[in-house]
C-alpha positions as CSV (number, residue, x, y, z in Angstrom):
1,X,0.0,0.0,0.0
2,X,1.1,3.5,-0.9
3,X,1.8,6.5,1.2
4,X,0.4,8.7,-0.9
5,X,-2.0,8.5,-4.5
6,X,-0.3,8.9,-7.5
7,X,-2.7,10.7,-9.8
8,X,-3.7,8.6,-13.5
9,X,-2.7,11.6,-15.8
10,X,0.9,11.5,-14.0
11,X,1.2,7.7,-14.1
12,X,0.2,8.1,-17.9
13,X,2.7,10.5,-18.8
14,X,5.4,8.5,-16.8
15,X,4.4,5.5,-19.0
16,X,4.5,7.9,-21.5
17,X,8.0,8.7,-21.6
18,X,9.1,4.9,-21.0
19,X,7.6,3.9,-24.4
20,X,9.2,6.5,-26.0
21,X,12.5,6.2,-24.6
22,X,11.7,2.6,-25.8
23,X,10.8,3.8,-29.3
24,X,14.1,5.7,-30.0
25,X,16.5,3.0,-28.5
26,X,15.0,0.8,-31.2
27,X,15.2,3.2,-33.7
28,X,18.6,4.0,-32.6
29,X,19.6,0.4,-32.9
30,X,17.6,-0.4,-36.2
31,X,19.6,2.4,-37.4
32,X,23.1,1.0,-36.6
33,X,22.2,-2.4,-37.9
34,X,21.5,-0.7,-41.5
35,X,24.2,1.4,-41.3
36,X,26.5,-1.9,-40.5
37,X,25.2,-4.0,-43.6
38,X,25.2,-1.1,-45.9
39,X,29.0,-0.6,-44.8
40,X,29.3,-4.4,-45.8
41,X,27.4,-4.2,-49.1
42,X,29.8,-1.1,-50.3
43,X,32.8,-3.2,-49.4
44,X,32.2,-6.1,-51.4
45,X,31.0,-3.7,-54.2
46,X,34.6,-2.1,-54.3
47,X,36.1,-5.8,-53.9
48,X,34.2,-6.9,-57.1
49,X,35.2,-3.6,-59.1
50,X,38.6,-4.1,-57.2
51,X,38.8,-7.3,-58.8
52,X,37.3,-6.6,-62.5
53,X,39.8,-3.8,-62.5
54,X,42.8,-6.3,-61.7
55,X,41.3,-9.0,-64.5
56,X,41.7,-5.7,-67.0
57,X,45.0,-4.4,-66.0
58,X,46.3,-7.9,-66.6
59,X,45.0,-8.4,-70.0
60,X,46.5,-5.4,-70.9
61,X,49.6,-6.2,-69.5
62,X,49.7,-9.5,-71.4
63,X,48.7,-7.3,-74.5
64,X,51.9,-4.7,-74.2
65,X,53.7,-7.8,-73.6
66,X,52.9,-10.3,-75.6
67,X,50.7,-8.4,-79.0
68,X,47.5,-10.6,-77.9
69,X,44.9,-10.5,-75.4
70,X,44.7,-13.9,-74.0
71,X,41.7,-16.1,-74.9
72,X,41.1,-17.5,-71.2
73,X,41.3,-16.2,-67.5
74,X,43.7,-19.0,-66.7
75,X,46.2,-17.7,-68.7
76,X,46.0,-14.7,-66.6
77,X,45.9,-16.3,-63.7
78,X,48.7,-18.6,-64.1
79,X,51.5,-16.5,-66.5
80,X,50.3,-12.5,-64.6
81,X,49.5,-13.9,-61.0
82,X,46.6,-12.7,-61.3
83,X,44.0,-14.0,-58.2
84,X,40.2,-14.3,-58.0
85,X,38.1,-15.2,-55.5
86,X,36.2,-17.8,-56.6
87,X,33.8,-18.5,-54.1
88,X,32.8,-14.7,-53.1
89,X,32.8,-14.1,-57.4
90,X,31.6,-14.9,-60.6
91,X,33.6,-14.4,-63.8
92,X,32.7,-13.5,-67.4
93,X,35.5,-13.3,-69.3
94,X,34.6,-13.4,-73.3
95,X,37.8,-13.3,-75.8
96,X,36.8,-11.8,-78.9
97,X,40.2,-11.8,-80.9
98,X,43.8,-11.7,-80.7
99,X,43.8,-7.6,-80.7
100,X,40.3,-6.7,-79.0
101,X,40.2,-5.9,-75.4
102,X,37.9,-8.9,-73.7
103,X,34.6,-8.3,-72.2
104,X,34.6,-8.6,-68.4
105,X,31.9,-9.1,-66.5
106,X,32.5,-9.4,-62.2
107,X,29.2,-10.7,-60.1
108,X,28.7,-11.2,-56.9
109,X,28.0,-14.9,-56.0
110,X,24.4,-15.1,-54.6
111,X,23.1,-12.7,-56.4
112,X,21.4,-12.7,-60.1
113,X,24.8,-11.6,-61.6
114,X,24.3,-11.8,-65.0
């Protein structure tokens, strides 16, 4: 038993205050957790141009080198050093002559890439 009566319109407004201390917590926290995996999404977006940058600079390096652009990816990857992370990316890599710079294409695995 109470010493004294709180009065309703007080106890409301209390209760008041705890849900919306309550509201911006979670909106606070909701807020973090979309900042976090947008952070993520831009970092493997820079990883995959990273990469189809990389599979570029190396054909062209194999072009000064050698007058041809090579027909496959392996060459590239075993003669340049060139690496690619096969399990985080998918490929394209389309040869269409000795002398024309290849089409590449970089996806994200797990995604509709191409």
């Amino acid at each position: 038993m109470h010493l004294y009566h709180i009065p309703f319109r007080k106890r409301l407004a209390q209760a008041g205050k705890a849900v919306g201390i309550l509201v911006i917590i979670v909106a606070l926290l909701q807020g973090a957790v979309m900042f976090s995996l947008s952070a993520g999404r831009s970092t493997i977006e820079q990883q995959r141009q990273a990469t189809e940058d990389a599979i570029r600079r190396a054909a062209v390096s194999c072009y000064s080198i050698e007058g041809v652009y090579p027909q496959k990816i392996d060459y590239l990857i075993e003669h340049y050093g060139l690496q690619v992370n096969n399990e985080k990316f998918a490929v394209e890599y389309q040869a269409i002559g000795d002398n024309i710079l290849p089409t590449v294409i970089v996806g994200i695995r797990g995604e509709n890439a191409f």
